[in-house]
C-alpha positions as CSV (number, residue, x, y, z in Angstrom):
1,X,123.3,-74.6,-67.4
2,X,125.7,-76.2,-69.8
3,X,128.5,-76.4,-67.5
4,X,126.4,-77.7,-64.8
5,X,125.3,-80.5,-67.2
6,X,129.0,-81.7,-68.3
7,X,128.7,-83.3,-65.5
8,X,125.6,-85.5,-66.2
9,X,127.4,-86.5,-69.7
10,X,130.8,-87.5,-68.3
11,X,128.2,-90.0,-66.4
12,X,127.1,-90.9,-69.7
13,X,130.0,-91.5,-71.2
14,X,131.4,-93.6,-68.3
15,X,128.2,-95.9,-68.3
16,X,128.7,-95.8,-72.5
17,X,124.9,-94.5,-72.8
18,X,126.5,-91.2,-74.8
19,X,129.6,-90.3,-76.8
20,X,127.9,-87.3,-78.3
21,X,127.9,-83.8,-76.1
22,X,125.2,-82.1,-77.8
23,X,122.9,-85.5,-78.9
24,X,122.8,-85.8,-75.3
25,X,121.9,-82.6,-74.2
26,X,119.4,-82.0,-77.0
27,X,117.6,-85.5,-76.3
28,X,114.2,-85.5,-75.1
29,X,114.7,-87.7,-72.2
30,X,117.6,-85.2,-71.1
31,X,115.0,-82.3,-70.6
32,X,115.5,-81.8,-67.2
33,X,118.8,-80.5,-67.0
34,X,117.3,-77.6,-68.7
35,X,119.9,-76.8,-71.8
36,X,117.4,-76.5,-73.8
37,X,114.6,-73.8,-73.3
38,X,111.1,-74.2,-74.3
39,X,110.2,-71.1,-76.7
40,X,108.1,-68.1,-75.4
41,X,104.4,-67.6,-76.4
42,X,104.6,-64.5,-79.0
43,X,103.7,-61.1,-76.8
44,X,100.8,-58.8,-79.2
45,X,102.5,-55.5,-80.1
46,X,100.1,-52.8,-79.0
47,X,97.9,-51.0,-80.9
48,X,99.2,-48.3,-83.0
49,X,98.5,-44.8,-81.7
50,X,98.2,-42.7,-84.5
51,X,96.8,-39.4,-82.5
52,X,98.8,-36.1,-82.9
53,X,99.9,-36.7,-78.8
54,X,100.1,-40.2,-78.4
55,X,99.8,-41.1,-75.0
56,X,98.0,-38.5,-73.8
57,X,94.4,-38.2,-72.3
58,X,92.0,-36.7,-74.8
59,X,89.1,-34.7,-73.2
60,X,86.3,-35.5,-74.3
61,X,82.8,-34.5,-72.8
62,X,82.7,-37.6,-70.9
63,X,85.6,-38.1,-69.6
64,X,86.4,-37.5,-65.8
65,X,88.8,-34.5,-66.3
66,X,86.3,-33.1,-68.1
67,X,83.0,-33.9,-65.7
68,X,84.8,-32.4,-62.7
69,X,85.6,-29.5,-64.5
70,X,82.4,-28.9,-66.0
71,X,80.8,-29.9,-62.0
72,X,83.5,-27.1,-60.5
73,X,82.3,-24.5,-63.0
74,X,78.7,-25.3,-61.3
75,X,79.6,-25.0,-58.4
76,X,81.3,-21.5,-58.6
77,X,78.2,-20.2,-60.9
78,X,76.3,-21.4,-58.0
C-alpha cells in the first residue's frame, strides 16, 4: 500500500500541500489510502483446560454417548 500511495504524495508535493513522506501518509485526512491500519479488537484466549485429556469428551451419565449406550444395553436385555 505504500508504493501505491507514492503516488498520491508526489501529487502533494507538486501542488506544495506536503514535503513530508510519512506526515502525509500518517495524517488523518490521508486515511483512505490505507497506510495506516486500524488495530484489531483483542481475541479472549480460551479457557484453560486443566483435565488429565484435554479435549476429549468426558462421559458422564448424561451425556449422549453415554444415554445411547446405556438405551442399547436395554434393548439387548430386552
Amino acid at each position: 500500500m505504500v508504493f501505491r500511495s507514492i503516488y498520491h504524495f508526489t501529487q502533494a508535493i507538486e501542488q506544495g500541500i506536503s514535503t513530508n513522506l510519512v506526515a502525509y501518509l500518517t495524517a488523518p485526512e490521508n486515511r483512505d489510502l490505507g497506510v495506516v491500519k486500524a488495530p484489531r479488537p483483542q481475541r479472549q484466549p480460551p479457557p484453560l483446560d486443566l483435565s488429565p485429556f484435554p479435549g476429549s469428551q468426558v462421559l458422564t451419565p448424561r451425556s449422549s454417548v453415554m444415554v445411547k449406550a446405556m438405551n442399547r444395553a436395554e434393548k439387548a436385555e430386552s
